[in-house]
N, C-alpha and C positions, 0 to 999 in steps of 0.2 A: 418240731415237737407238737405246735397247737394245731397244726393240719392233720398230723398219724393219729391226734387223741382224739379231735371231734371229727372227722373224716372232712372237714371243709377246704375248701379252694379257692383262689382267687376269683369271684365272680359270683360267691354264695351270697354277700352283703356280710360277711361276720368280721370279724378284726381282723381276718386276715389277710382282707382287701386294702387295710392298712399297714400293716404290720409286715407283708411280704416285700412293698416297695421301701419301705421303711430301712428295711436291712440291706434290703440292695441299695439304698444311698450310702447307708453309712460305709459299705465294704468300698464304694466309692467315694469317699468321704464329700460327699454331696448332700448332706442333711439339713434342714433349714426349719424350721418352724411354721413358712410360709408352704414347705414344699407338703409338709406334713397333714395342714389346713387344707391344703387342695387333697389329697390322698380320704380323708375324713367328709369333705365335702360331695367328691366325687359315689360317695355308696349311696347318694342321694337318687341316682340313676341310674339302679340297679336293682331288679327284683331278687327278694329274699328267699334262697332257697333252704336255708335249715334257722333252726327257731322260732319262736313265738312268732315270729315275723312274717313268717313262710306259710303258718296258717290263716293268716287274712288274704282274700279274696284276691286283692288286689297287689298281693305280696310286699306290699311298704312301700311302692312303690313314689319318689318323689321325697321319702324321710330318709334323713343322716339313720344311719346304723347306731343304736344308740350303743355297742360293745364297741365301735371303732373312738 
């Protein structure tokens, strides 16, 4: 549903760089708080393709997604 509504993808920097493996743990009941923190820390290394984020030069690059 938050992919159809903002057209985002895994690799945008938006939540749903978290939020997609997020789901795929839990249908594998694989979820962890640790695994989570890595999932959120990981947009850290990722340029922002939609959002406020997307407008700066350097696309965020190096910052946590502040929506994940």
């Amino acid at each position: 549903m938050i992919q159809r509504r903002g057209q985002a993808k895994v690799g945008d920097k938006t939540m749903v760089d978290v939020w997609a493996p997020v789901v795929d743990d839990l249908k594998e009941n694989q979820l962890t708080p640790e695994r989570i923190d890595e999932y959120i820390l990981a947009t850290a290394l990722l340029r922002a393709a939609k959002g406020r984020q997307a407008l700066l030069l350097d696309g965020s690059s190096g910052l946590v997604d502040p929506g994940s």
